[in-house]
Steps between C-alpha positions, in 0.01 A plus 500: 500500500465394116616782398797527699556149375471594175707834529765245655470303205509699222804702652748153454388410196585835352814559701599112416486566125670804546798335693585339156617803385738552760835696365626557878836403649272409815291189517194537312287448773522562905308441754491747801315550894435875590328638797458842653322787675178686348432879599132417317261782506119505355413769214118622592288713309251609724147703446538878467533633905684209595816530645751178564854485602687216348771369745722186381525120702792292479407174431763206316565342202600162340541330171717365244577534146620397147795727358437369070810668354505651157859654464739665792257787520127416476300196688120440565446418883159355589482396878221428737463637851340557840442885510372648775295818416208781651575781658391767795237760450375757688146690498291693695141342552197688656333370738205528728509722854294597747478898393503369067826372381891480565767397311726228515805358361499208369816255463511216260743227461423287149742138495461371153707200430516373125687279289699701223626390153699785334645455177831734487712607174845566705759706313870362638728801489884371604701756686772240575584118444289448859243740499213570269211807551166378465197676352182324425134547435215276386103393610394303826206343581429425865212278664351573838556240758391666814439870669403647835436849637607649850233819524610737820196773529625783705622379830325153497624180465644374211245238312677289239250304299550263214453613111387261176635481138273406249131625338328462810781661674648821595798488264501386118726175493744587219734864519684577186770732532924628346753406700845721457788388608896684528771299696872304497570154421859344585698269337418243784144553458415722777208723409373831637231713416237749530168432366192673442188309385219741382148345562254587161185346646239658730450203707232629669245298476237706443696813405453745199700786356403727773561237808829280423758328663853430346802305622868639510807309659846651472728180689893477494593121464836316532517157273690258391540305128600175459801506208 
């Protein structure tokens, strides 16, 4: 949590001393809510023999940000967010039979739930007086708040059992990742957008080069800024 803190921090100063600099038509500073849908997947590198399918989950999103204008065609938004996150994955698992072994496929459901602080350059391209493209790209840094599994082992039951952040748990805390960003922006302040936030941490807790899990989110948003 300090250093989401101190990522929160450290992105106003700089985008507050930058907002002196403002040679924009539009105010110098805005203030906007956003929310969405996430189609977020989970990046594995698995031993060699392994074989996963990576399916997607659709969980939300929420935040709000700080538009710091420079001119009429380049800003710095930094923003913090709820940002749902995981992903499905499929295996198959031997395991133990009455005549030696049988295989079985295994289904797993990962729910990761973080708080997100990106930190966007956005590139304002005006195709009319009321409406601008939008094309942006910058770091994120997003801290675990909570996760859960639903695990579905061939035609059983599904189990859903309750995950940890931290050292002692089974996720590191802290995933640092690029966020990309291509959408419209109208005069009135409506916002919409496609997103794709690209996770650069194996947050496996105890994962290595051969054995890692990544995050991935592509999520269309609608927002609005506050002129």
């Amino acid at each position: 949590m300090k250093k989401t803190l101190l990522a929160i921090c450290l992105a106003l100063a700089t985008t507050t001393a930058f907002a002196q600099f403002n040679q924009s038509d539009y105010p110098s500073v805005t203030f906007g809510l956003v929310g969405g849908v996430n189609a977020a997947f989970l990046k594995t590198k698995m031993p060699q023999g392994s074989a996963v399918s990576n399916n997607v989950i659709f969980p939300g999103s929420l935040g709000i940000n700080a538009d710091f204008r420079f001119n009429d065609y380049l800003s710095l938004r930094p923003g913090i967010s709820y940002s749902g996150k995981g992903g499905d994955l499929q295996y198959i698992e031997s395991v133990s039979a009455p005549f030696g072994t049988m295989d079985q496929t295994v289904d797993q459901k990962f729910a990761l739930n973080y708080i997100e602080v990106p930190v966007n350059l956005i590139g304002h391209i005006p195709v009319t007086d009321s409406f601008n493209i939008l094309i942006g790209a910058g770091p994120y840094v997003a801290m675990g708040l909570s996760a859960k599994t639903t695990t579905t082992v061939g035609d059983s039951d599904p189990e859903t059992d309750k995950l940890e952040f931290g050292n002692n748990g089974d996720f590191k805390s802290t995933d640092l990742g690029a966020a990309t960003m291509l959408g419209f922006e109208t005069s009135s302040g409506l916002i919409f957008g496609i997103n794709y936030d690209i996770g650069l941490t194996n947050i496996a807790q105890n994962g290595d080069s051969n054995n890692s899990l990544k995050t991935g989110t592509i999520y269309a948003s609608i927002g609005f800024s506050f002129h």
